[in-house]
Every structure is written in C-alpha cells, then in structure tokens.
C-alpha positions in Angstrom: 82.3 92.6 118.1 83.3 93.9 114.7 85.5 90.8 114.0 82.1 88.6 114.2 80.7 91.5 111.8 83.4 90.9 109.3 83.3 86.9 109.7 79.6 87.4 108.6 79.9 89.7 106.1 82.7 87.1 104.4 80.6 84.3 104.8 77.7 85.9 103.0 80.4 87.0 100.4 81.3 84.1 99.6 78.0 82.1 99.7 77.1 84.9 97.1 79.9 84.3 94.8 79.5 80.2 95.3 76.0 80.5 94.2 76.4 82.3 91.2 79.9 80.1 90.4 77.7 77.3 90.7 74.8 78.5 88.2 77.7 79.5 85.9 79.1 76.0 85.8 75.6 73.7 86.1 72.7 74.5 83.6 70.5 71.8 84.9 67.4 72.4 86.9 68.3 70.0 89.5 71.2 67.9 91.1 72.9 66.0 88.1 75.9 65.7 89.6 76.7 63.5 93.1 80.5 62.9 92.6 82.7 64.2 95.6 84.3 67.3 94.2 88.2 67.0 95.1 89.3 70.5 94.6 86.0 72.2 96.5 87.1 69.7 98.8 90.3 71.2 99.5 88.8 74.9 99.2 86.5 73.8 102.1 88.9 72.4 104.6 91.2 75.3 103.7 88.6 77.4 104.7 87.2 76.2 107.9 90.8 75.4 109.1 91.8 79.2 108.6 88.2 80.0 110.4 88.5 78.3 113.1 92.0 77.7 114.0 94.1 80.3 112.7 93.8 83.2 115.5 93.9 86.3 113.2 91.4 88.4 111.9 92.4 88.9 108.4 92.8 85.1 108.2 90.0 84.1 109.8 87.8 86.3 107.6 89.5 84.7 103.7 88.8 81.2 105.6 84.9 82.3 106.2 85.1 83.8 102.8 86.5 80.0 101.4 84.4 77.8 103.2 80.8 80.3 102.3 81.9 79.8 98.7 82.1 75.9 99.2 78.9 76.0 101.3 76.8 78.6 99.3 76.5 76.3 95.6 73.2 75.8 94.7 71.3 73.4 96.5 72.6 69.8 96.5 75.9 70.5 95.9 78.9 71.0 98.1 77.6 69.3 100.7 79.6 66.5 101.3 83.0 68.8 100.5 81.4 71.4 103.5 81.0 68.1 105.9 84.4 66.8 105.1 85.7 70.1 105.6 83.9 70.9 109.0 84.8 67.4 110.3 88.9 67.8 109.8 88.5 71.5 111.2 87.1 70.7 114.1 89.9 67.3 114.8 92.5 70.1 113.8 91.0 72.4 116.5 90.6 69.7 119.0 94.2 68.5 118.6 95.8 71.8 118.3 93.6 72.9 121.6 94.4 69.6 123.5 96.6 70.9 126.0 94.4 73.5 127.2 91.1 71.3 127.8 
C-alpha cells in the first residue's frame, strides 16, 4: 500500500514541477506551439518504461516522477510526447510479460 502512496505522491511532484517548467518557458496565454517536442519525448517514455516495467520501488517512483513532469505542462502541451510514451511502455510491458500471459 505505501508503494501506490509514493507512486502518487511522485506523480503529483512532478505534474507540479512540469506545470511551473512549462509557465517558465511559454509566456503565451494559449497553445502557440504544436511541434512534437523530441527531448520531452524521451523524458516521457523514460518515464513510463521505469513505471511500469522496472519492478522496484525506488525506480518506479523517478519513472512516475518523469512521466508527471511530461504529463503535467500546461494545458495543450505534452500531449502527444505522454501518448507516444504510454504507447511504447505498454508494447515494452506486453513483450517483456509475453511469456507469462
């Protein structure tokens, strides 16, 4: 029970610090920008690849904390890097979990 409570806990961490990374880095009062992001990108698949697939705690929580930071930007952005990244986690899990299904 208190690993969920720490995965939670680094999720809202880093949605929290994506937010206000993202106000610190776009001014503009709406969505300016709708190029895919490369390196968020990477942060995001780093993330939910650690979160869902890497089986301990402490690695599971900086993955939560990578992918909240990705997913938390102000609204409109990150979104396409937090799909990209939730689609390869989950074909890393499947294929890494294949045997046992």
């Amino acid at each position: 029970m208190l690993d969920y409570m720490i995965y939670l806990l680094t999720f809202a961490v880093g949605s929290i610090l994506g937010l206000l990374y993202s106000y610190k880095q776009h001014g503009e009062p709406f969505v300016a920008v709708t190029k895919f992001n490369i390196p968020f990108a990477i942060v995001s698949i780093l993330g939910w690849v650690l979160g869902f697939c890497s089986g301990n705690m402490i690695l599971s929580a900086i993955g939560f904390l990578l992918a909240g930071f990705v997913m938390g930007e102000r609204p409109g952005y990150g979104r396409k890097e937090t799909a990209v990244g939730l689609i390869i986690a989950i074909i890393v899990y499947l294929l890494l979990n294949w045997h046992v299904m």
